[in-house]
PyMOL Python script that loads the backbone (N, CA, C, O; Angstrom):
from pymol import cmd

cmd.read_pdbstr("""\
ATOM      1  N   UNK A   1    -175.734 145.167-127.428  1.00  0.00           N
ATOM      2  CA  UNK A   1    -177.010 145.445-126.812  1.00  0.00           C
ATOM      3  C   UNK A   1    -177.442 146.858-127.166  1.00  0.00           C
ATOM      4  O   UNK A   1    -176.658 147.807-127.188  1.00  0.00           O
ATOM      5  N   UNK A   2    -178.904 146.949-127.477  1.00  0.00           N
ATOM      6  CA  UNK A   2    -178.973 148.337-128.473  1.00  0.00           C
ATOM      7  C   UNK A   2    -179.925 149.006-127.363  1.00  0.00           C
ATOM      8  O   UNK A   2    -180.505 148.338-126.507  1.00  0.00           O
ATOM      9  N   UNK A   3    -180.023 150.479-127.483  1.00  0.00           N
ATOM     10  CA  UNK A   3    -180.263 151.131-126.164  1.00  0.00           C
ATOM     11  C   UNK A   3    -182.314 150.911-126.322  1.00  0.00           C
ATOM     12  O   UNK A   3    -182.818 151.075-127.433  1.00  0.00           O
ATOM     13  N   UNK A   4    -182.727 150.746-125.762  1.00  0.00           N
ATOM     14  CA  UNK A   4    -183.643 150.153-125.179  1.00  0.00           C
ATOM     15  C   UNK A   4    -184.892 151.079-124.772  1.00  0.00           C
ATOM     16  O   UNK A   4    -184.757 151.968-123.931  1.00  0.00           O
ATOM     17  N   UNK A   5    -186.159 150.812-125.437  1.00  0.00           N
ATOM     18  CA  UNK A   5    -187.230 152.075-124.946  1.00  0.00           C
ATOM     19  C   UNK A   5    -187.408 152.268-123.338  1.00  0.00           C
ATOM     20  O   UNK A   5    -187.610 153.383-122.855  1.00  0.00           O
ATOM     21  N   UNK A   6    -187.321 151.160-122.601  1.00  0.00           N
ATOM     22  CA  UNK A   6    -187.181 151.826-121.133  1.00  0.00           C
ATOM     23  C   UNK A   6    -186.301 152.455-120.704  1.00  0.00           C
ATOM     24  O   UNK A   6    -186.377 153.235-119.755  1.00  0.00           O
ATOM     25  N   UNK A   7    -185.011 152.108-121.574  1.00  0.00           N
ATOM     26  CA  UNK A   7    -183.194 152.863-121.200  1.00  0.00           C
ATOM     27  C   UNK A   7    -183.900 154.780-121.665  1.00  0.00           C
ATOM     28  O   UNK A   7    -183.918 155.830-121.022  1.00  0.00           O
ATOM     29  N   UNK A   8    -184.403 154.368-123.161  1.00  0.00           N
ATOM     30  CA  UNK A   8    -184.713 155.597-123.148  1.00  0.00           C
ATOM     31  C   UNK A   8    -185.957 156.773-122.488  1.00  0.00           C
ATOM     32  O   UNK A   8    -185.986 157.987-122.688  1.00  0.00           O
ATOM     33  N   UNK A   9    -186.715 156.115-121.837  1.00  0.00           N
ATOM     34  CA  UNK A   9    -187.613 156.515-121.326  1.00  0.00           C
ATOM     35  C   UNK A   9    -186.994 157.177-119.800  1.00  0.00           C
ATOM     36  O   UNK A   9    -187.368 158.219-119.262  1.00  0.00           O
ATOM     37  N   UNK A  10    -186.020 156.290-119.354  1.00  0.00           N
ATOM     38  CA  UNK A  10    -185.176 156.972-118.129  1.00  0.00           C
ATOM     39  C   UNK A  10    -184.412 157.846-118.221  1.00  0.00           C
ATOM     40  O   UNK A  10    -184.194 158.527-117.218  1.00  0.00           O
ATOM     41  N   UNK A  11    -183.586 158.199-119.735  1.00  0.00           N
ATOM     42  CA  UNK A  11    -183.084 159.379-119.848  1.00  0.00           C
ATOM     43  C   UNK A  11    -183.972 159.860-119.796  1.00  0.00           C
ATOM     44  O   UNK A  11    -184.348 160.374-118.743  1.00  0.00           O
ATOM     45  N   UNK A  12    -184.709 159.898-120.948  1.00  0.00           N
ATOM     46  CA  UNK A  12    -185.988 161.326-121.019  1.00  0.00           C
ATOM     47  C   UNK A  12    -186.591 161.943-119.697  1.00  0.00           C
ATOM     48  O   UNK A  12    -186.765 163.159-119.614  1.00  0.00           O
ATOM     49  N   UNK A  13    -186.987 160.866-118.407  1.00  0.00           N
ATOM     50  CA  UNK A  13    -187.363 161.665-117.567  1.00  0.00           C
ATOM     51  C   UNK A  13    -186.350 162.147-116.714  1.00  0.00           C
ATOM     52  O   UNK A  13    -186.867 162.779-115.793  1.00  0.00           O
ATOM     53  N   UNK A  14    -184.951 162.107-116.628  1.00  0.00           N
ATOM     54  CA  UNK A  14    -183.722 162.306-116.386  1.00  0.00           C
ATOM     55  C   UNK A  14    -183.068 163.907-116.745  1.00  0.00           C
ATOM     56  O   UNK A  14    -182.514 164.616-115.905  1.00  0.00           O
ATOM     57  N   UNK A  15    -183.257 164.227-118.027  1.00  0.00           N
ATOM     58  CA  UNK A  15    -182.924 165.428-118.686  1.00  0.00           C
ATOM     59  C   UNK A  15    -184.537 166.092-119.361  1.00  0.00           C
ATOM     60  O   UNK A  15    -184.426 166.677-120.438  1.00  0.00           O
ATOM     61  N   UNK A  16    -185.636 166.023-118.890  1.00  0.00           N
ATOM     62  CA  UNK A  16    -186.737 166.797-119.947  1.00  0.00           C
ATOM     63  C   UNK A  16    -186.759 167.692-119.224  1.00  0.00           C
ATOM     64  O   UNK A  16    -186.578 167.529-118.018  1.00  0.00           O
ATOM     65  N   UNK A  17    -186.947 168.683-119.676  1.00  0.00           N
ATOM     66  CA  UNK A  17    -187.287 170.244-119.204  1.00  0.00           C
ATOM     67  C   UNK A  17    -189.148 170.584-118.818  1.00  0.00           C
ATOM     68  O   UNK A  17    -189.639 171.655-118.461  1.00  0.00           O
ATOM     69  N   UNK A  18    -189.646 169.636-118.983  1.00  0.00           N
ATOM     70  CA  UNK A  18    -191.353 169.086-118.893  1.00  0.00           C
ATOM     71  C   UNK A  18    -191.571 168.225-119.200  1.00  0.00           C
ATOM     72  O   UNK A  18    -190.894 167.468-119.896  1.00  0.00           O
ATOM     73  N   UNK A  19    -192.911 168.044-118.631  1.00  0.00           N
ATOM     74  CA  UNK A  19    -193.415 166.641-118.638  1.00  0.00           C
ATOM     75  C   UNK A  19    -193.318 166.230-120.606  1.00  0.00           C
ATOM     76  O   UNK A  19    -193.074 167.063-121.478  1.00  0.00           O
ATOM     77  N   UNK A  20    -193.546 164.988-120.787  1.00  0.00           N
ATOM     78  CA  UNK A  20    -193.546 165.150-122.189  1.00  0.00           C
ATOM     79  C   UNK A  20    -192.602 165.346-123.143  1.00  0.00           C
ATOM     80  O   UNK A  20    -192.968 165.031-124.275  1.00  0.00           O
ATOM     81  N   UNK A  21    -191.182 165.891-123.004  1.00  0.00           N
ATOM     82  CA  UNK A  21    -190.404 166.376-123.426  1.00  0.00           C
ATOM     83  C   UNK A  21    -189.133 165.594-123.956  1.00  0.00           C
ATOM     84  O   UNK A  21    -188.206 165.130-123.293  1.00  0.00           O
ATOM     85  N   UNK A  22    -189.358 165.567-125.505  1.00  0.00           N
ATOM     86  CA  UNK A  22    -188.648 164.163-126.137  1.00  0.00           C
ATOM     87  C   UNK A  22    -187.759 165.272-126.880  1.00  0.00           C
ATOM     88  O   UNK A  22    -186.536 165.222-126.754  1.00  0.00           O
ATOM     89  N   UNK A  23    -188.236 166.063-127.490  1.00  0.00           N
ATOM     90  CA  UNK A  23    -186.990 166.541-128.411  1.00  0.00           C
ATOM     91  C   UNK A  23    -186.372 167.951-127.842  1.00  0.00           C
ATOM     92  O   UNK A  23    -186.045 168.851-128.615  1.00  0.00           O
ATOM     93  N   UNK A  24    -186.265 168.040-126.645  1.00  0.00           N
ATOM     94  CA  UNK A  24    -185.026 169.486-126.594  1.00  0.00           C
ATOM     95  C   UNK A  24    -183.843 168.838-126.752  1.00  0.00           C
ATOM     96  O   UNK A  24    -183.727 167.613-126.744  1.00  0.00           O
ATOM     97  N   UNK A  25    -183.048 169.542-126.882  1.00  0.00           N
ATOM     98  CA  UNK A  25    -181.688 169.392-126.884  1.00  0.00           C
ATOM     99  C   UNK A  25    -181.271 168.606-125.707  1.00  0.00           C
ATOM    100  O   UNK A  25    -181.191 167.441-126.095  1.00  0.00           O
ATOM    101  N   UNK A  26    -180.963 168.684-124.435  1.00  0.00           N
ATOM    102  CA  UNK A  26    -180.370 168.000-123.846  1.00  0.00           C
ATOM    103  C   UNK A  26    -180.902 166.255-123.539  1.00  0.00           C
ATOM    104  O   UNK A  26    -180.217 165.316-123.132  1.00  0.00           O
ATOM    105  N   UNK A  27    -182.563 166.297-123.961  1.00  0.00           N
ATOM    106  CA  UNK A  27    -182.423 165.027-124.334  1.00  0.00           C
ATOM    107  C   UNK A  27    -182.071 163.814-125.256  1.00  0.00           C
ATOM    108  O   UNK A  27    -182.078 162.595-125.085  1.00  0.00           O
ATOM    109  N   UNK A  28    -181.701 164.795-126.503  1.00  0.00           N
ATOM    110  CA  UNK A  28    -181.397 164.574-127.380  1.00  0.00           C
ATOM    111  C   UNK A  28    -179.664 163.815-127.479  1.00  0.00           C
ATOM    112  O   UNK A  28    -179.197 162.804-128.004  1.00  0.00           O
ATOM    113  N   UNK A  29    -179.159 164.877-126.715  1.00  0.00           N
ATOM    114  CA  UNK A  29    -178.008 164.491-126.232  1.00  0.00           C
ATOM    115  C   UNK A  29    -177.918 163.715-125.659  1.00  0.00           C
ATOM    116  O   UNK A  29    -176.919 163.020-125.845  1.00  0.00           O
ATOM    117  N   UNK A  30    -178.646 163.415-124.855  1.00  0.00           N
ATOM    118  CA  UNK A  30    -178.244 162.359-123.619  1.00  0.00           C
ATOM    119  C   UNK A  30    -178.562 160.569-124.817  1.00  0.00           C
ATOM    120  O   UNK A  30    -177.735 159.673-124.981  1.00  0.00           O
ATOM    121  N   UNK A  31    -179.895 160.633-125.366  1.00  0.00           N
ATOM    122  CA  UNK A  31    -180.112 159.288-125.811  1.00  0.00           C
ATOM    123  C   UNK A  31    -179.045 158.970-126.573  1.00  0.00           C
ATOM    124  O   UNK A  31    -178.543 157.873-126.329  1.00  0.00           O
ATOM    125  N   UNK A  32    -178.262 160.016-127.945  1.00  0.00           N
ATOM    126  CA  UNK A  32    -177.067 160.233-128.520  1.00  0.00           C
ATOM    127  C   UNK A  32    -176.009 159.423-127.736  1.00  0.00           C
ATOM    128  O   UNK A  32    -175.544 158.389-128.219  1.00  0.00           O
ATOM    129  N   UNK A  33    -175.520 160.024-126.185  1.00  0.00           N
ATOM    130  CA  UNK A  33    -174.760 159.623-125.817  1.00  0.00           C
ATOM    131  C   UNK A  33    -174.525 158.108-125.440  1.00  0.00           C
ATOM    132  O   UNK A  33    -173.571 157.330-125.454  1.00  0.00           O
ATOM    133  N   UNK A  34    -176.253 158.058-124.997  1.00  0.00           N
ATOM    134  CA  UNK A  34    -176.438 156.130-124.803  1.00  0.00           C
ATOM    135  C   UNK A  34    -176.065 155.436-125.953  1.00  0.00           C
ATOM    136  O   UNK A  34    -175.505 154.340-125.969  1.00  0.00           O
ATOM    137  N   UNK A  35    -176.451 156.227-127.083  1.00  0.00           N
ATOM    138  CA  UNK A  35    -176.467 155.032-128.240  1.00  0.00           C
ATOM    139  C   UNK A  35    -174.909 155.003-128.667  1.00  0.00           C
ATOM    140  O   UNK A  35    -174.665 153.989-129.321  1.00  0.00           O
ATOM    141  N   UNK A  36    -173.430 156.111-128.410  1.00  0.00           N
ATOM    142  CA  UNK A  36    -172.385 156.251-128.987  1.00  0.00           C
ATOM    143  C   UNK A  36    -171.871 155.197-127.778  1.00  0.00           C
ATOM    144  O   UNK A  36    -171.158 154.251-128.113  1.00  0.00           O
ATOM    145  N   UNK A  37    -172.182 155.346-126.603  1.00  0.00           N
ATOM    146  CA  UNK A  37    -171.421 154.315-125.457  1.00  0.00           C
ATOM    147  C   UNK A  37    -171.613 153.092-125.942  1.00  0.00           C
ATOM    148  O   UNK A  37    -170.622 152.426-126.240  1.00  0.00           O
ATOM    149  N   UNK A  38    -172.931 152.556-126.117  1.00  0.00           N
ATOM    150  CA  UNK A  38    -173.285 151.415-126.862  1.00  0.00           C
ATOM    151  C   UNK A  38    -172.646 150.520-128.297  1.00  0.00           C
ATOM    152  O   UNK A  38    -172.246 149.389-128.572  1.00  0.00           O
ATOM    153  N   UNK A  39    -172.851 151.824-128.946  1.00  0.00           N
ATOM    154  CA  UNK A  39    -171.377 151.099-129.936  1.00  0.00           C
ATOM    155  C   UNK A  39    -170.085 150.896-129.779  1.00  0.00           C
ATOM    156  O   UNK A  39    -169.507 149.955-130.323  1.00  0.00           O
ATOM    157  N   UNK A  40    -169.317 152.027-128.783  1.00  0.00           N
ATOM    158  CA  UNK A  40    -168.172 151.726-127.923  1.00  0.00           C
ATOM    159  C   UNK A  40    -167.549 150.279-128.116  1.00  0.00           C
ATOM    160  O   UNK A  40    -166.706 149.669-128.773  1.00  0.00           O
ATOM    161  N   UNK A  41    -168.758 150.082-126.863  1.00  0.00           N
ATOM    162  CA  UNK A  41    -168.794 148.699-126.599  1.00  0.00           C
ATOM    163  C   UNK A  41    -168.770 147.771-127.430  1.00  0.00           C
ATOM    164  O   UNK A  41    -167.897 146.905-127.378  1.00  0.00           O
ATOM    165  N   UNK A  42    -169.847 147.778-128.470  1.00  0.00           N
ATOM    166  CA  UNK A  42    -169.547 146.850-129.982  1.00  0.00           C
ATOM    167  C   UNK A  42    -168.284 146.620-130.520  1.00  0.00           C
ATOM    168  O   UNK A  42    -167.858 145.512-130.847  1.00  0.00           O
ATOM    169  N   UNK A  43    -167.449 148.111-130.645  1.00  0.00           N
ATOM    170  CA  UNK A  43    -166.642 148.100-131.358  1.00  0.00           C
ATOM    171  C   UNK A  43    -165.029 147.764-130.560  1.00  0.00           C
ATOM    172  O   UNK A  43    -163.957 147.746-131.165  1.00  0.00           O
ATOM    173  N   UNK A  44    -165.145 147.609-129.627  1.00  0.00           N
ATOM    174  CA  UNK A  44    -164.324 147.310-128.648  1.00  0.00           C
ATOM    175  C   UNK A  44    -164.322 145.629-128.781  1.00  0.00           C
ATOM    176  O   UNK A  44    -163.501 144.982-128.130  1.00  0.00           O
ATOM    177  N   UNK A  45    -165.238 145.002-129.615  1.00  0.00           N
ATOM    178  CA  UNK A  45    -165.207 143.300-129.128  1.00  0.00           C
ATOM    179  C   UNK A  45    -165.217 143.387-131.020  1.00  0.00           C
ATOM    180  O   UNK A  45    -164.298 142.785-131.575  1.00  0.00           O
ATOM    181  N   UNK A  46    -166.259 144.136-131.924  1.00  0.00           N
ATOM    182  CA  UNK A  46    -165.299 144.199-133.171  1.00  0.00           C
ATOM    183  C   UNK A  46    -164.430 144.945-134.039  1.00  0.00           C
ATOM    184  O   UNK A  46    -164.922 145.871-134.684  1.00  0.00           O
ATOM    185  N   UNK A  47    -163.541 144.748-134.119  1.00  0.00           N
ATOM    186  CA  UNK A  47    -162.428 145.891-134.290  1.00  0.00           C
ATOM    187  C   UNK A  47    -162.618 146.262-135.772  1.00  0.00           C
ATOM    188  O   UNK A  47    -162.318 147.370-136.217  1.00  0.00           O
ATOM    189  N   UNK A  48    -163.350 144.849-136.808  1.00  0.00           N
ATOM    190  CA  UNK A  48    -162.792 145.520-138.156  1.00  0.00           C
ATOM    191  C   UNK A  48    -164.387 146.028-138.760  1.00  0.00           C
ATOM    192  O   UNK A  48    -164.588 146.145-139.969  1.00  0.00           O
ATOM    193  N   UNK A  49    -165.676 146.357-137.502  1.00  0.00           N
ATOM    194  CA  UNK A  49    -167.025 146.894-137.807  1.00  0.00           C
ATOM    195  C   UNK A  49    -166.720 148.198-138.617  1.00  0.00           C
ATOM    196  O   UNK A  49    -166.851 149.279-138.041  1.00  0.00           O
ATOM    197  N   UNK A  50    -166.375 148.158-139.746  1.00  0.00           N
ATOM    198  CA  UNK A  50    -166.159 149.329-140.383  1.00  0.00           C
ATOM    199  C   UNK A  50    -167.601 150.363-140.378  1.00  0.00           C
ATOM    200  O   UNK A  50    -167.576 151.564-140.110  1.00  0.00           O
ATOM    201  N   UNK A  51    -168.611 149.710-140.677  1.00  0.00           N
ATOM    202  CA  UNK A  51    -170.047 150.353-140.671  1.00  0.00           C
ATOM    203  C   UNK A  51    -170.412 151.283-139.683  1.00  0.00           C
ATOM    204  O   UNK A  51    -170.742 152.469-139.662  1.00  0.00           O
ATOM    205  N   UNK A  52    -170.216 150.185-138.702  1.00  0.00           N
ATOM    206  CA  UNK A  52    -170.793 150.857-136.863  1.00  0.00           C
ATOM    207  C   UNK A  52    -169.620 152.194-136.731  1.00  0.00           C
ATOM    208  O   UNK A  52    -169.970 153.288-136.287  1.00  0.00           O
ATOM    209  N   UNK A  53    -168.157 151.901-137.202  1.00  0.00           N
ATOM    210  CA  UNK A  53    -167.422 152.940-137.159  1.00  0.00           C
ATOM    211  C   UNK A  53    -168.160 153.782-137.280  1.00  0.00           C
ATOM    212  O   UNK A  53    -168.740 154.298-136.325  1.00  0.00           O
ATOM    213  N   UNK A  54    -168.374 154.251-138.941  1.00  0.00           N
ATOM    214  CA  UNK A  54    -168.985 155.323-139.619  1.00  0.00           C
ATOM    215  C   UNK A  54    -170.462 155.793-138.696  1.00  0.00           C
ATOM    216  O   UNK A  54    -170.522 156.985-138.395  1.00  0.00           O
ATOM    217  N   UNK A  55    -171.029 155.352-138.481  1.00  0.00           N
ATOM    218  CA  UNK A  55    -172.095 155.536-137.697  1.00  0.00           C
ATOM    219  C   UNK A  55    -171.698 156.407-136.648  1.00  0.00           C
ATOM    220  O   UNK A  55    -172.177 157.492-136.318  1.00  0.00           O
ATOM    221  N   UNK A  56    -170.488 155.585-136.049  1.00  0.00           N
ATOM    222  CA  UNK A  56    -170.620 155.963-134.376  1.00  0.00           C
ATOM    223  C   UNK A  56    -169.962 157.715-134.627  1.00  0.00           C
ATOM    224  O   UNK A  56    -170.320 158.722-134.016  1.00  0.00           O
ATOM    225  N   UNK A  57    -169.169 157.629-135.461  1.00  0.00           N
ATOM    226  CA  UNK A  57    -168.541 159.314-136.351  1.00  0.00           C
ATOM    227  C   UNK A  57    -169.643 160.212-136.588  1.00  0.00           C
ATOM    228  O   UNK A  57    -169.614 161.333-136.081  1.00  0.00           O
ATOM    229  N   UNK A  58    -170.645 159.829-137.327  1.00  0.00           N
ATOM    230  CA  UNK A  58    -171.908 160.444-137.234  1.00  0.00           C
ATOM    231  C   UNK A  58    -172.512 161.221-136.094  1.00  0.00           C
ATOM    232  O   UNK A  58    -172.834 162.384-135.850  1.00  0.00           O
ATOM    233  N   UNK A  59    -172.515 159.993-135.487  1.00  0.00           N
ATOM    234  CA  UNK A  59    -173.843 160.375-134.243  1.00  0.00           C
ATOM    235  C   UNK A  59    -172.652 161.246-133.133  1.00  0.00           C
ATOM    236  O   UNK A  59    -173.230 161.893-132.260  1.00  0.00           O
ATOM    237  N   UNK A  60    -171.334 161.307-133.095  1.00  0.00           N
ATOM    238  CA  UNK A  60    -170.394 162.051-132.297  1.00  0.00           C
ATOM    239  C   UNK A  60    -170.293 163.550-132.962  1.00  0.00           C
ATOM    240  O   UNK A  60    -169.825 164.514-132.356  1.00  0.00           O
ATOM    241  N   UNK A  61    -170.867 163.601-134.464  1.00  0.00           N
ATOM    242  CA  UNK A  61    -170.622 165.096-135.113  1.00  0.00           C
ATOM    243  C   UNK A  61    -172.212 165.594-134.764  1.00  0.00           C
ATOM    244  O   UNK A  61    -172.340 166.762-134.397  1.00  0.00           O
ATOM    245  N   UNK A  62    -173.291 164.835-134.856  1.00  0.00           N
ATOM    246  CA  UNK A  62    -174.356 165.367-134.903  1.00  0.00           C
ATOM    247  C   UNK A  62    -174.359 165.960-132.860  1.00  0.00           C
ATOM    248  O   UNK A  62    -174.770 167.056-132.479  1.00  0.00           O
ATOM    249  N   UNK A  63    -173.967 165.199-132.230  1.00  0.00           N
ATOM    250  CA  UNK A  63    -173.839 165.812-130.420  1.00  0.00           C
ATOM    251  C   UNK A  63    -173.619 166.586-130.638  1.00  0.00           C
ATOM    252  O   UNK A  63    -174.445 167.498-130.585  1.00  0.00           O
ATOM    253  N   UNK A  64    -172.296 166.795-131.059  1.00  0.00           N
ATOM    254  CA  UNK A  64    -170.980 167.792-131.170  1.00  0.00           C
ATOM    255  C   UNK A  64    -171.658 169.052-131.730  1.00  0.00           C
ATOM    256  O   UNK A  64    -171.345 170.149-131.266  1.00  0.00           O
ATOM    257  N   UNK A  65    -172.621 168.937-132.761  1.00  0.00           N
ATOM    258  CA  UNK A  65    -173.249 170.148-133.578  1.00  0.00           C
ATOM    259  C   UNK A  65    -174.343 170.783-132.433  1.00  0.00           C
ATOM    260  O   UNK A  65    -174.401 171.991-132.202  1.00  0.00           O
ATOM    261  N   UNK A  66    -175.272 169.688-131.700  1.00  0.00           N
ATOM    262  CA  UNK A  66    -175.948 169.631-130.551  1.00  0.00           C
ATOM    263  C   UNK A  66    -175.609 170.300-129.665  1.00  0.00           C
ATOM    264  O   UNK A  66    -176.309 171.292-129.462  1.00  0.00           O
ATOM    265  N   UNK A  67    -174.302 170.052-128.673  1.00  0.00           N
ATOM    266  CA  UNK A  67    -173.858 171.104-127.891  1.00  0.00           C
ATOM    267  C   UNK A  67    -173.278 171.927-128.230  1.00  0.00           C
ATOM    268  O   UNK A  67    -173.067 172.581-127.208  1.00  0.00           O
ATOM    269  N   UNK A  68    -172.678 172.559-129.290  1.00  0.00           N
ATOM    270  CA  UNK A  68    -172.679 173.968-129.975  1.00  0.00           C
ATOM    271  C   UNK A  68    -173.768 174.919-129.846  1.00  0.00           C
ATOM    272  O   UNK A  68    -173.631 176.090-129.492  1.00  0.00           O
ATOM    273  N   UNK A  69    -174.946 174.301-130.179  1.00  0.00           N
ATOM    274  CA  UNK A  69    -176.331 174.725-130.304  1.00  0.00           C
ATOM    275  C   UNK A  69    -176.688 175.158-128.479  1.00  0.00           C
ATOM    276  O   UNK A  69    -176.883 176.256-127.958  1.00  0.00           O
ATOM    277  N   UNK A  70    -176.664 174.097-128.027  1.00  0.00           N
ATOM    278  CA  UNK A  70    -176.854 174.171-126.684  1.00  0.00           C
ATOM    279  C   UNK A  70    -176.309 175.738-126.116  1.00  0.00           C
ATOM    280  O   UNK A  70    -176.785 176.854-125.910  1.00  0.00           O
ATOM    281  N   UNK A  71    -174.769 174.902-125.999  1.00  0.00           N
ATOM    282  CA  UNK A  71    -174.020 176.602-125.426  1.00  0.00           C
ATOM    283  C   UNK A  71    -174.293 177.559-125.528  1.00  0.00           C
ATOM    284  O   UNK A  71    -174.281 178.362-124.596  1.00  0.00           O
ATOM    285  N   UNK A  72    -174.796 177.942-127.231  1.00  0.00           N
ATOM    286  CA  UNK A  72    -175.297 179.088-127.414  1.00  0.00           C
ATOM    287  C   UNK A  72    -176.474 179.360-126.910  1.00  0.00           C
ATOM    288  O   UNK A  72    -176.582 180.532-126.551  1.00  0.00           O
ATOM    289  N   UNK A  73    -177.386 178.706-126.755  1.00  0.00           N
ATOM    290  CA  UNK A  73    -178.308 178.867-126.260  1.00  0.00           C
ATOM    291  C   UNK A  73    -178.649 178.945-124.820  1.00  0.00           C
ATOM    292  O   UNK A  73    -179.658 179.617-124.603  1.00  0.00           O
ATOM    293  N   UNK A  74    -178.160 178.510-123.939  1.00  0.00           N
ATOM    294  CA  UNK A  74    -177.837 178.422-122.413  1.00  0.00           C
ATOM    295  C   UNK A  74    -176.730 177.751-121.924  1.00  0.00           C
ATOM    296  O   UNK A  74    -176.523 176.538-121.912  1.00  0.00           O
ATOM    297  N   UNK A  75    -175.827 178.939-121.398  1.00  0.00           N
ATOM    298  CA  UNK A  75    -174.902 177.773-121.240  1.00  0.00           C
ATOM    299  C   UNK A  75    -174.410 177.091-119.602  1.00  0.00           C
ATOM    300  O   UNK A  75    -173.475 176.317-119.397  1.00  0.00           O
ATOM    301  N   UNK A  76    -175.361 177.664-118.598  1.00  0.00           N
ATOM    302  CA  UNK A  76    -175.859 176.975-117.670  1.00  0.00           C
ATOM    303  C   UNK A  76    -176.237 175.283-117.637  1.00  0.00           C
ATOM    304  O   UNK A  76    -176.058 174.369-116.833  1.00  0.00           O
ATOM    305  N   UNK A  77    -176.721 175.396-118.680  1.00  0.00           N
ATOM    306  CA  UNK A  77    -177.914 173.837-118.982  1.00  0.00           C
ATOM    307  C   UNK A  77    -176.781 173.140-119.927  1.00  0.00           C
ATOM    308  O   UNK A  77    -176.901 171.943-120.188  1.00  0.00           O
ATOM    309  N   UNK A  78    -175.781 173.822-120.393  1.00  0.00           N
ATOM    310  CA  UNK A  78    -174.672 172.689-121.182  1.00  0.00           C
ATOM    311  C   UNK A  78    -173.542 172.444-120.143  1.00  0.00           C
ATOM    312  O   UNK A  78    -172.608 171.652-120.263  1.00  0.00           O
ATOM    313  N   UNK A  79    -173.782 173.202-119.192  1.00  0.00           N
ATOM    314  CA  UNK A  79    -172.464 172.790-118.576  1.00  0.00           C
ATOM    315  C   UNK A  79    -172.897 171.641-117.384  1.00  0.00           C
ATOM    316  O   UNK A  79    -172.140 170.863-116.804  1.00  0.00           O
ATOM    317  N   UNK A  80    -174.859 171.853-117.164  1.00  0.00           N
ATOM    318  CA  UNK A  80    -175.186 170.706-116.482  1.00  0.00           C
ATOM    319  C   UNK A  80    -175.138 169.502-117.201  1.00  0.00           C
ATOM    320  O   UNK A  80    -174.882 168.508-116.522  1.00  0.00           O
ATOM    321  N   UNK A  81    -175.353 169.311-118.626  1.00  0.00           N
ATOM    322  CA  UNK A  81    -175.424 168.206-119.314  1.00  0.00           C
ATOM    323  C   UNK A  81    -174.306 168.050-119.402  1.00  0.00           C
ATOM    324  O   UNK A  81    -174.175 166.956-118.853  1.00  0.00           O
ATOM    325  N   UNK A  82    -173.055 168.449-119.799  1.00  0.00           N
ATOM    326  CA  UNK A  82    -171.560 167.890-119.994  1.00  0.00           C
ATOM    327  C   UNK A  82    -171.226 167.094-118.546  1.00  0.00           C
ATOM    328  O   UNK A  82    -170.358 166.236-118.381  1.00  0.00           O
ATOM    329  N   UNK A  83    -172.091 167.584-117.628  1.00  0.00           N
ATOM    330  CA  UNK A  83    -171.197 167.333-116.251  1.00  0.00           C
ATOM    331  C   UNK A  83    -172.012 165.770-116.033  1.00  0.00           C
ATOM    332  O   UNK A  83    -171.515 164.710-115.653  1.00  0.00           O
ATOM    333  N   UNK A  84    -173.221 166.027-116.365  1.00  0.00           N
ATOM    334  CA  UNK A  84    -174.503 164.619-116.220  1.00  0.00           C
ATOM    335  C   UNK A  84    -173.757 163.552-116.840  1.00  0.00           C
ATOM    336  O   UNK A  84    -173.637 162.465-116.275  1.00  0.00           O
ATOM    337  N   UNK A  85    -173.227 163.805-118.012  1.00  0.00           N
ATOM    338  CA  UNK A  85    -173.237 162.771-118.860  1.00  0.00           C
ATOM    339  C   UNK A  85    -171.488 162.604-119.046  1.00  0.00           C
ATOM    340  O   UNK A  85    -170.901 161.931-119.893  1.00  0.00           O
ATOM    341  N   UNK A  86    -171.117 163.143-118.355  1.00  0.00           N
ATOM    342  CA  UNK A  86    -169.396 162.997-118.043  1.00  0.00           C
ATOM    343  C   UNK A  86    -168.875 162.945-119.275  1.00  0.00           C
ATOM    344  O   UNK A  86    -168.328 161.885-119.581  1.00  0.00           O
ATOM    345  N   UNK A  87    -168.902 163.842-120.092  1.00  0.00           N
ATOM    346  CA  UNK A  87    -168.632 163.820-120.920  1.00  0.00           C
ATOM    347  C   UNK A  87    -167.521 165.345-121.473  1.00  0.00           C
ATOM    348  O   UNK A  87    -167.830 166.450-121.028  1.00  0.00           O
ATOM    349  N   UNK A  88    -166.266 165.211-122.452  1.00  0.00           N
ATOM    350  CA  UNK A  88    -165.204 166.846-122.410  1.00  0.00           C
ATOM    351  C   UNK A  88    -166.226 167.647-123.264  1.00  0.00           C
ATOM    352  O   UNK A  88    -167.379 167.415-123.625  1.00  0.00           O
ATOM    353  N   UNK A  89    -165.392 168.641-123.442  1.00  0.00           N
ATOM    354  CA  UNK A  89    -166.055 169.643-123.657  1.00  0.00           C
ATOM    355  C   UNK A  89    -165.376 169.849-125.118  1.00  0.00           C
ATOM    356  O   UNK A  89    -165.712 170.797-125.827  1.00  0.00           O
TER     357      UNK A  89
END
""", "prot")
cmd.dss("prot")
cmd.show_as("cartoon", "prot")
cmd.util.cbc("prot")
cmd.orient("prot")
């Protein structure tokens, strides 16, 4: 099940920093995180999805580069998003 414009429309008003607000960072993160849980799940029922693998590696380096960025930049607002989205550090 692939993450969904209303799924994403509830993050967005969940983490935007203003009205309107599709690309800061922590929303960015958050849809990221919907879409890596989502393959999780895929890949948990197919084991030999070599593709979705590679993907899901992707989209975990591009976060990963994301909250780097974040921290440096406030790290108040990364330690609320790590905590939102239950996610290590």
């Amino acid at each position: 099940m692939a993450v969904t414009k209303s799924d994403k429309q509830g993050i967005i008003e969940k983490f935007a920093n203003k009205k309107e607000d599709t690309g800061s960072a922590e929303v960015q993160i958050a849809i990221l995180t919907a879409k890596i849980e989502n393959l999780k799940e895929h890949l948990a029922e197919h084991k030999k999805d070599n593709h979705s693998r590679r993907w899901i590696m992707i989209m975990v380096a591009k976060r990963r580069k994301m909250l780097a960025y974040l921290k440096k930049k406030n790290q108040e607002k990364y330690e609320e998003v790590i905590a939102a989205l239950e996610i290590r550090k």
